[in-house]
C-alpha positions as CSV (number, residue, x, y, z in Angstrom):
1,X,0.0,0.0,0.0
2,X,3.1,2.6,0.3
3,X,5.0,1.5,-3.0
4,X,6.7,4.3,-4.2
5,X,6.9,5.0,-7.8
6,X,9.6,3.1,-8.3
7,X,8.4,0.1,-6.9
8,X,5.5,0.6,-9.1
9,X,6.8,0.7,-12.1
10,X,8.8,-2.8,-11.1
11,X,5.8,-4.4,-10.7
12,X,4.6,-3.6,-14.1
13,X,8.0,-4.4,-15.5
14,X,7.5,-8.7,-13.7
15,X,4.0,-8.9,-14.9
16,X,5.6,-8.2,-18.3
17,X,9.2,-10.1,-18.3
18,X,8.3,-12.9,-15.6
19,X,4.1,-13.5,-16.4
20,X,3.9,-12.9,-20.0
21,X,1.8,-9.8,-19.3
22,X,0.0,-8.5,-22.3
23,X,-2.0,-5.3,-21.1
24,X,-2.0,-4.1,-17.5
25,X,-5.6,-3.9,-16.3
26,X,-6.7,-2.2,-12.4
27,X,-9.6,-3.3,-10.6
28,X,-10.8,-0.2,-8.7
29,X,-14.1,-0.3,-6.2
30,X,-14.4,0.9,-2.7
31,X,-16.8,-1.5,-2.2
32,X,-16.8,-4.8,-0.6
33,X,-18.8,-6.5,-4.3
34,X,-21.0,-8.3,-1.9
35,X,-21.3,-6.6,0.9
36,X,-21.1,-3.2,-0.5
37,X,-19.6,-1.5,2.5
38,X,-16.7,0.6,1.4
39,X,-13.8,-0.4,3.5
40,X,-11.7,-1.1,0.5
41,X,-8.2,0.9,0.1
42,X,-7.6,2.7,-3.6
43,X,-3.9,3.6,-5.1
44,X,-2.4,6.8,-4.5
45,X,-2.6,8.9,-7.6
46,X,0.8,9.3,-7.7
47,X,0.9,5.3,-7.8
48,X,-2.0,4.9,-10.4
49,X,0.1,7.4,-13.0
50,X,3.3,5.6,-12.2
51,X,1.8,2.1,-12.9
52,X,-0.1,3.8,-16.8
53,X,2.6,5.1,-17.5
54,X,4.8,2.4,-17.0
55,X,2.7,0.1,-19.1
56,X,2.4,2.7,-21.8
57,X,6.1,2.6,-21.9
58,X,6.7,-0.8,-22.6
59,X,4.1,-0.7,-25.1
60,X,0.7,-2.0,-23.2
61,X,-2.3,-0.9,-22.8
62,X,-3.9,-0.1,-19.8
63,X,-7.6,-1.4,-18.8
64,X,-10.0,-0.3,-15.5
65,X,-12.6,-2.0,-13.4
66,X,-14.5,0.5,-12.5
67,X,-18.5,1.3,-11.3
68,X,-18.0,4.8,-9.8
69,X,-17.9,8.1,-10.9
70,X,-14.8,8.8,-8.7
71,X,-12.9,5.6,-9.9
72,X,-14.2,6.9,-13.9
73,X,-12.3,10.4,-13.2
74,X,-9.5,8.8,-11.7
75,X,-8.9,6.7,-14.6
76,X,-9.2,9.5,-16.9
77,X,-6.9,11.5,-15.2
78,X,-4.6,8.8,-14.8
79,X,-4.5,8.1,-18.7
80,X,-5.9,4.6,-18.6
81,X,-6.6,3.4,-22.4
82,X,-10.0,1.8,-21.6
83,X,-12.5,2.0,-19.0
84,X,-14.8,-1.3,-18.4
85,X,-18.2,-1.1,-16.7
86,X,-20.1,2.3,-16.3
87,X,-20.3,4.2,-13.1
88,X,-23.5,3.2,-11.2
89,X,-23.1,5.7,-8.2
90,X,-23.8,8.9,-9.3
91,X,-23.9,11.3,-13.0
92,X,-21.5,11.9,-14.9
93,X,-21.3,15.7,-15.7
94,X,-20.7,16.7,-19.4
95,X,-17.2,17.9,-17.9
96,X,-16.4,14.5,-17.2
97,X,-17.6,13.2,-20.9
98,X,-15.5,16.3,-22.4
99,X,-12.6,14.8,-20.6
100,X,-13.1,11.5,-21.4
101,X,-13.1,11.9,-25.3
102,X,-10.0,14.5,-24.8
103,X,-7.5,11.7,-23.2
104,X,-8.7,9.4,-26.1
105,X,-9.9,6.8,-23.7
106,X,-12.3,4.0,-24.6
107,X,-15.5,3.1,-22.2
108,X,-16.8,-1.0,-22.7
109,X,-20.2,0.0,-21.1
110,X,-20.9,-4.2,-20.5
111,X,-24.9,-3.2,-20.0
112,X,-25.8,-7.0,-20.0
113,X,-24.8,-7.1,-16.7
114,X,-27.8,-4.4,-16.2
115,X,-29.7,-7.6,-17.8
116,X,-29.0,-9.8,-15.0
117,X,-28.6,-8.1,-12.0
118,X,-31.3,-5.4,-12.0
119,X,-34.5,-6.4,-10.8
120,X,-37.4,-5.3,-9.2
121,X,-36.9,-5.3,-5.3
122,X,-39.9,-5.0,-3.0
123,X,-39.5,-1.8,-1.5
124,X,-36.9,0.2,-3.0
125,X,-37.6,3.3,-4.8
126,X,-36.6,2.4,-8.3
127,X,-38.7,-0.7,-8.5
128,X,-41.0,1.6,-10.7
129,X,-38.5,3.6,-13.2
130,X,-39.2,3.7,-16.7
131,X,-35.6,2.0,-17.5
132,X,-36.5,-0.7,-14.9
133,X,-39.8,-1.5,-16.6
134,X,-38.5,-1.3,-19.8
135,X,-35.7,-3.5,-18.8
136,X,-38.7,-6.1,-17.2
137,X,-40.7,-6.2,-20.1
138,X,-37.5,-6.6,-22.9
139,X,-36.4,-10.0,-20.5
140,X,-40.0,-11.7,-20.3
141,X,-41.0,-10.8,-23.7
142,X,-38.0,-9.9,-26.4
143,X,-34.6,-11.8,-25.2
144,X,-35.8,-14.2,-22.3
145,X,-33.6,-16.6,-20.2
146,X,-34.9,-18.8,-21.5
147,X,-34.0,-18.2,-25.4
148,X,-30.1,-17.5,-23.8
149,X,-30.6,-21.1,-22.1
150,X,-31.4,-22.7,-25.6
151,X,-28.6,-20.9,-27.8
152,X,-25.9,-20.9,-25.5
153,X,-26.1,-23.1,-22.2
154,X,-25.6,-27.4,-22.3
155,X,-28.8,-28.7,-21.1
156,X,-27.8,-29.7,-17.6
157,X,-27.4,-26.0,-17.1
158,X,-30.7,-24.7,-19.0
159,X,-33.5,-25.3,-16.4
160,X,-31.2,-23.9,-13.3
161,X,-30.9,-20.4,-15.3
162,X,-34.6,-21.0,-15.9
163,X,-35.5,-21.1,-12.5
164,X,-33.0,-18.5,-11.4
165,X,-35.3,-15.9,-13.6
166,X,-38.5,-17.1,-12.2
167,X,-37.0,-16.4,-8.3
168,X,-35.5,-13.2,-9.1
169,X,-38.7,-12.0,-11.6
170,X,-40.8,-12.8,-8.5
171,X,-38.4,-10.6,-5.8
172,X,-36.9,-14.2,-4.2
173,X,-32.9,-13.3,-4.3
174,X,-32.4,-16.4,-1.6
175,X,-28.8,-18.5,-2.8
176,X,-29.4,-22.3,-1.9
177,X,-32.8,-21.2,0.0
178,X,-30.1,-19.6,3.4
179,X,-28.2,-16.8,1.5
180,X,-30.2,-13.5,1.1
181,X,-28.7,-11.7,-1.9
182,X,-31.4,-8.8,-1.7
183,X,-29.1,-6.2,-0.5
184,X,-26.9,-7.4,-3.3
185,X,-29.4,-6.8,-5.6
186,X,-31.1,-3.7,-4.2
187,X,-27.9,-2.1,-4.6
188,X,-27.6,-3.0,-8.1
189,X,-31.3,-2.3,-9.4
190,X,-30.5,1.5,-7.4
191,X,-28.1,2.4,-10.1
192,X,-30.0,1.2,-12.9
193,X,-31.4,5.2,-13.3
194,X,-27.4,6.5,-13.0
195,X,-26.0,3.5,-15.4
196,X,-28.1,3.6,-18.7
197,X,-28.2,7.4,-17.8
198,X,-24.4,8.0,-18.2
199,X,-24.4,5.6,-21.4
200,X,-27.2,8.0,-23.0
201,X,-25.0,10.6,-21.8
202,X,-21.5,9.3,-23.1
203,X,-22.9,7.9,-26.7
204,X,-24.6,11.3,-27.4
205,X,-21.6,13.2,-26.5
206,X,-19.4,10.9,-29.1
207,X,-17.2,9.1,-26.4
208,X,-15.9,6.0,-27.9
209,X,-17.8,2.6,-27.1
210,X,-16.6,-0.7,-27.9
211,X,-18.7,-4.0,-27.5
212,X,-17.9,-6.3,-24.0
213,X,-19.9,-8.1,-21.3
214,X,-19.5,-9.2,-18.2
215,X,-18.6,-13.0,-18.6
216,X,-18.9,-13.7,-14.6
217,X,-22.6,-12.3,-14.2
218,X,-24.7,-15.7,-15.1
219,X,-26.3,-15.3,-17.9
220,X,-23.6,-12.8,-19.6
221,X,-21.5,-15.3,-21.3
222,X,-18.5,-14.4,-23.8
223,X,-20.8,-15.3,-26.7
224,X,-23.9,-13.0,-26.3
225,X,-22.6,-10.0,-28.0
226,X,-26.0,-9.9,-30.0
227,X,-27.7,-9.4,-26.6
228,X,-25.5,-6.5,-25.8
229,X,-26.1,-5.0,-28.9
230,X,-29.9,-5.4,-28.6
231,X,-29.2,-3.1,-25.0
232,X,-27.7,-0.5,-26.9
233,X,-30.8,-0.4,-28.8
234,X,-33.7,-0.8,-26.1
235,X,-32.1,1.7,-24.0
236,X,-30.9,4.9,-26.7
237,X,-33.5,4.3,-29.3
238,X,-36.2,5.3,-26.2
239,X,-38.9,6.9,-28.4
240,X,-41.4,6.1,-31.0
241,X,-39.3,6.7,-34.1
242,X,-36.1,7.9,-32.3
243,X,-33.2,6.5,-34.0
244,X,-29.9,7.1,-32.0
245,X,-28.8,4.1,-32.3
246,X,-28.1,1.9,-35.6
247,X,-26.9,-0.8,-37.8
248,X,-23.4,1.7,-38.6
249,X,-23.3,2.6,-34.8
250,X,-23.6,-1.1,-33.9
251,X,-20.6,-2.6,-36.8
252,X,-18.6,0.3,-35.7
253,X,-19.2,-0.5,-32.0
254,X,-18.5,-4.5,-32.6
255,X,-15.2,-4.2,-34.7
256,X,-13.0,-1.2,-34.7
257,X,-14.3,0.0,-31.3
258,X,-14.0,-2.9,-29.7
259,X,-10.2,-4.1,-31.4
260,X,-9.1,-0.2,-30.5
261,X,-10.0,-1.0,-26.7
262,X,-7.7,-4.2,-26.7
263,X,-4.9,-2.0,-28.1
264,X,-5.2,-4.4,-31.6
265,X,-6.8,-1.8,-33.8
266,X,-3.8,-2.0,-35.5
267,X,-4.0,-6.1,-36.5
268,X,-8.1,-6.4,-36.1
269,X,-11.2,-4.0,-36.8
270,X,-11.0,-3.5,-40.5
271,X,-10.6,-5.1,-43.5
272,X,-7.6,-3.9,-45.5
273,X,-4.1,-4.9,-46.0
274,X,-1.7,-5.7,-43.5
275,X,-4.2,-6.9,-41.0
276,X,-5.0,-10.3,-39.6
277,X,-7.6,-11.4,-42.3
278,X,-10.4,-12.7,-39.9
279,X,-13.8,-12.3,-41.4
280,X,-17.1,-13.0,-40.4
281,X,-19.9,-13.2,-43.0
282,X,-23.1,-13.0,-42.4
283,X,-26.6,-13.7,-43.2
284,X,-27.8,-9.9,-44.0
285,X,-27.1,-6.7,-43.9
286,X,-25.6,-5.2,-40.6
287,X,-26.4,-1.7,-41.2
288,X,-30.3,-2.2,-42.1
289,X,-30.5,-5.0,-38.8
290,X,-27.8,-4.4,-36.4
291,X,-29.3,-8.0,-34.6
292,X,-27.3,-10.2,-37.4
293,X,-24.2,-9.0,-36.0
294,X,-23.1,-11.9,-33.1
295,X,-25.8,-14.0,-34.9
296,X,-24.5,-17.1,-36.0
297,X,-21.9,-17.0,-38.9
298,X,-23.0,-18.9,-42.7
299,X,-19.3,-18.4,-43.0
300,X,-15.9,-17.7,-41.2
301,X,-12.3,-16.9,-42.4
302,X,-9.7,-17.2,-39.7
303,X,-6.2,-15.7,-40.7
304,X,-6.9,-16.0,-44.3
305,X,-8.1,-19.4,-44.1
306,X,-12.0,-20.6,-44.4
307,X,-13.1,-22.6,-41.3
308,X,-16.5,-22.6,-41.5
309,X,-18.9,-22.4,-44.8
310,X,-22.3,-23.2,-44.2
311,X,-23.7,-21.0,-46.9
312,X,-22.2,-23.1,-49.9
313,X,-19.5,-20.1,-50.1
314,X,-17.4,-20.8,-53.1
315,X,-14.0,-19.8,-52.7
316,X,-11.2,-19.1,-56.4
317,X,-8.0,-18.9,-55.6
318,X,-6.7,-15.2,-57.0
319,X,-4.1,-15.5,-60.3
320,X,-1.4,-13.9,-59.5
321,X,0.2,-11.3,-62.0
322,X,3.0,-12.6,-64.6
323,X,6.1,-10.9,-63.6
324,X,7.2,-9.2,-67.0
């Protein structure tokens, strides 16, 4: 907890030359993640630039854990390439967005973790904002458990993510029928009003978003990109007819977005020469349905090479020029 700067910056330099260390990432929260009482000790400043920099020196990228809006300034002001998670304490002001776009940083919002953790809770003042309802009515009736269970769970795992929906959907957050969870939950379904509201405000002020989830939070697996994609859309597109949010904003979002936040922009993102050829093809057109992007693939090229085709995808090898 008293490293100097020094010290710092040899820490960085073991996870690099003795662990292999390919990007430097900080998880910052005051708060105990289950009990949520802040008795948790944060870097020094002066510790959280040394460690950035340190990293930016030897040619890593820098990541953040974050879910408050002092941990989001403190990243910002300590130069951190990408922020993941959104604060769910407070609003951001549009000082903090102007900042935020000036250091060039990169925010993975990771809303399907919204998806599974906010619920209604008996009592608590939220249990009746618009976002929470909205958020209710687009898990029982437009992506359920139940469709995630099918597509992406093995059967011996379907009917328990099943029946966690029907518990939580009926305000039961008991673990094994002894561990009440409802002050876990409480405190997550509070900050649905600040989280989607600091995405709105971030998107509309042009801060860069890339596409991630939060692969611990049952049912957020790796996979679901689609679902995070359909988040973007039920929570910025909030009006009849308002279109904020759309097929461009979504392939943007999913590829160079999302390979710039990894520090790969420069190998993945695009299509055009000198890059890693990986490319997905897909059944329709992205940017009149965002939803076919994370579908299934008809067809997949992985470093050049063809590894799936289930479109009947006819591949000619290009003739190469005569040298004169």
């Amino acid at each position: 907890m008293d490293a100097d700067e020094n010290q710092v910056r040899a820490a960085v330099d073991r996870a690099i030359d003795e662990r292999g260390a390919e990007a430097i990432k900080t998880g910052e929260q005051r708060e105990d993640i289950i009990t949520y009482k802040s008795n948790l000790v944060l870097m020094t400043m002066e510790q959280f630039r040394a460690l950035v920099d340190q990293a930016r020196k030897r040619g890593l990228q820098t990541l953040m854990h974050h879910v408050s809006v002092e941990s989001f300034r403190r990243g910002v002001e300590a130069g951190v390439s990408s922020l993941s998670h959104i604060p769910l304490d407070a609003a951001l002001t549009q000082e903090d967005v102007d900042a935020f776009i000036e250091a060039g940083c990169v925010i993975e919002p990771t809303i399907s973790a919204v998806y599974a953790l906010c619920w209604k809770v008996v009592g608590d003042l939220l249990q009746d904002h618009p976002d929470m309802d909205r958020l209710c009515e687009y898990r029982a009736n437009e992506v359920t458990f139940a469709d995630l269970a099918d597509e992406f769970f093995i059967p011996e795992f379907r009917e328990s993510l099943i029946n966690s929906y029907k518990k939580y959907s009926k305000g039961s957050f008991k673990m094994l029928g002894i561990l009440d969870l409802a002050k876990y939950f409480r405190a997550a379904a509070d900050g649905i009003s600040y989280m989607i509201g600091n995405v709105r405000k971030l998107y509309r002020g042009g801060a860069t978003i890339a596409l991630a989830n939060d692969g611990g939070v049952p049912p957020c697996m790796p996979p679901m990109m689609g679902l995070e994609l359909g988040l973007f859309d039920l929570f910025l597109n909030r009006e009849p007819g308002e279109m904020v949010f759309g097929g461009a904003d979504a392939l943007r979002i999913a590829t160079i977005n999302s390979a710039r936040s990894m520090g790969l922009d420069e190998q993945f993102g695009t299509i055009e020469t000198g890059k890693v050829a990986d490319i997905a093809i897909i059944d329709g057109d992205p940017f009149e349905d965002f939803r076919v992007i994370g579908s299934r693939v008809a067809a997949l090229f992985m470093d050049g090479r063809m590894v799936i085709n289930d479109c009947g995808l006819e591949v000619k090898p290009v003739k190469k020029p005569r040298m004169p």
